[in-house]
VMD Tcl script that draws the C-alpha trace (Angstrom):
set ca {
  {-40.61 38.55 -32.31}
  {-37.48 40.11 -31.89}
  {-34.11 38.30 -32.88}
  {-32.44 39.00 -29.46}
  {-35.39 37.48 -27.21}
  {-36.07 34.47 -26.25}
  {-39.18 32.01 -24.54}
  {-38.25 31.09 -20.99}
  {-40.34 27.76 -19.90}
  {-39.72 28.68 -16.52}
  {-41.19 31.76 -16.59}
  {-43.85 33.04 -19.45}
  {-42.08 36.62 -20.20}
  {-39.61 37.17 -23.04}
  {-35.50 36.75 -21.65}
  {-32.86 38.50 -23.85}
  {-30.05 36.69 -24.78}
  {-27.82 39.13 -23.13}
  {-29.10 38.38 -19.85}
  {-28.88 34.99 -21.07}
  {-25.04 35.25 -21.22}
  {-24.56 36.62 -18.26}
  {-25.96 33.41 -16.93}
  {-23.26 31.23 -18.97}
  {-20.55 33.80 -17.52}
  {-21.53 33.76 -14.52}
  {-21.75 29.80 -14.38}
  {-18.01 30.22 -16.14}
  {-16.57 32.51 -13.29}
  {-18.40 29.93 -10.54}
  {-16.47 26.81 -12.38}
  {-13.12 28.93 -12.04}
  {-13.57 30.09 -8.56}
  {-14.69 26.19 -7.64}
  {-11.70 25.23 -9.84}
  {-9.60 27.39 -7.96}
  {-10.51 26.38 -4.41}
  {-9.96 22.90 -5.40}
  {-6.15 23.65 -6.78}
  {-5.80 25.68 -3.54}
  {-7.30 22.95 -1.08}
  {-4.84 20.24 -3.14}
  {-1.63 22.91 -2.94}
  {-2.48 22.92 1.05}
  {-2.67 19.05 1.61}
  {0.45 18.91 -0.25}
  {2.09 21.54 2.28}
  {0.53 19.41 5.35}
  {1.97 16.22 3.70}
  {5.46 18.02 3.18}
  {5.38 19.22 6.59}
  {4.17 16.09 8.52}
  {7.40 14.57 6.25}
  {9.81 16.99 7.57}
  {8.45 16.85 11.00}
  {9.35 13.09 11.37}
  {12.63 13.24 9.51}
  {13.42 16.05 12.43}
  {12.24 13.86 15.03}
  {14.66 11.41 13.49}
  {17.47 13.10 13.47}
  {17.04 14.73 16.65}
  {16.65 11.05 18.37}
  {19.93 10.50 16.73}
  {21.08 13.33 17.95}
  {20.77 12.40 21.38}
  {21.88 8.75 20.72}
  {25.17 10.21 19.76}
  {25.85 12.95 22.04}
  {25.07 9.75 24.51}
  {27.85 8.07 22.92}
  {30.46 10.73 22.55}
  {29.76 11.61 26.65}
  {30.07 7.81 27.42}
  {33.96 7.98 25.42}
  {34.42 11.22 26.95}
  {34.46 8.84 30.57}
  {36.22 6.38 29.35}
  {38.72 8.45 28.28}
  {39.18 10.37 31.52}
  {39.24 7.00 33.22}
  {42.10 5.80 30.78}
  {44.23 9.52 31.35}
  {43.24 9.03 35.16}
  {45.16 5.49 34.83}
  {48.39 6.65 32.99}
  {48.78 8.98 35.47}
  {49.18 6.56 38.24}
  {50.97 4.73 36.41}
  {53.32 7.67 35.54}
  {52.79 9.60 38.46}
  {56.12 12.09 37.60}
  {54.44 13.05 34.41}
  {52.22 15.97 34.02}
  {48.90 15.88 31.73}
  {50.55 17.19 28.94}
  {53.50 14.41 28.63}
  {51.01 11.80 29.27}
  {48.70 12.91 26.98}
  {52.07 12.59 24.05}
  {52.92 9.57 25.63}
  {49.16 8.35 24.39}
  {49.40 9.15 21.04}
  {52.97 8.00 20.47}
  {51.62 4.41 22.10}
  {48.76 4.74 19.18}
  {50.73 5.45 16.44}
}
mol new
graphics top color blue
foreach p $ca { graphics top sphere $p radius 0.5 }
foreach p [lrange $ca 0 end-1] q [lrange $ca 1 end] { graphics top cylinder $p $q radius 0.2 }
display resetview
């Protein structure tokens, strides 16, 4: 027999060893491409964990958001309530003087 065939159990002809390795490279590329599509599937639960991360830290923020623009529009009233009151109290002054009159009172 020839050096570069070999017995097959499975079948009873004579398989070179070259097709032989094309087997074992072909099993080789199958392993990498599996390989691959498990590094790929793992890179895209990563993204989906990043973004489900970043999602809630922008509902966050945006809640806070709100909580403070709340807050700043709730001083904005009280403020115009308190510039409403000087002026009745100091009717002859204009906005302006009553406005210095505030911050000198602070300060």
């Amino acid at each position: 027999m020839c050096n570069n065939m070999t017995w097959s159990p499975s079948h009873p002809i004579l398989v070179s060893s070259k097709r032989r390795h094309r087997s074992k490279q072909s099993k080789v590329q199958i392993y990498r491409l599996s390989r691959k599509k498990c590094e790929e599937e793992d890179v895209k639960k990563d993204m989906e964990l990043m973004n489900l991360k970043l999602y809630l830290e922008n509902r966050s923020i945006i809640e806070e958001n709100e909580k403070l623009r709340e807050r700043a529009n709730l001083l904005h009233q009280e403020n115009l309530a308190l510039m409403s009151e000087l002026q009745n109290k100091f009717p002859h002054l204009d906005r302006f003087s009553t406005t210095l009159l505030v911050l000198l009172q602070n300060h």
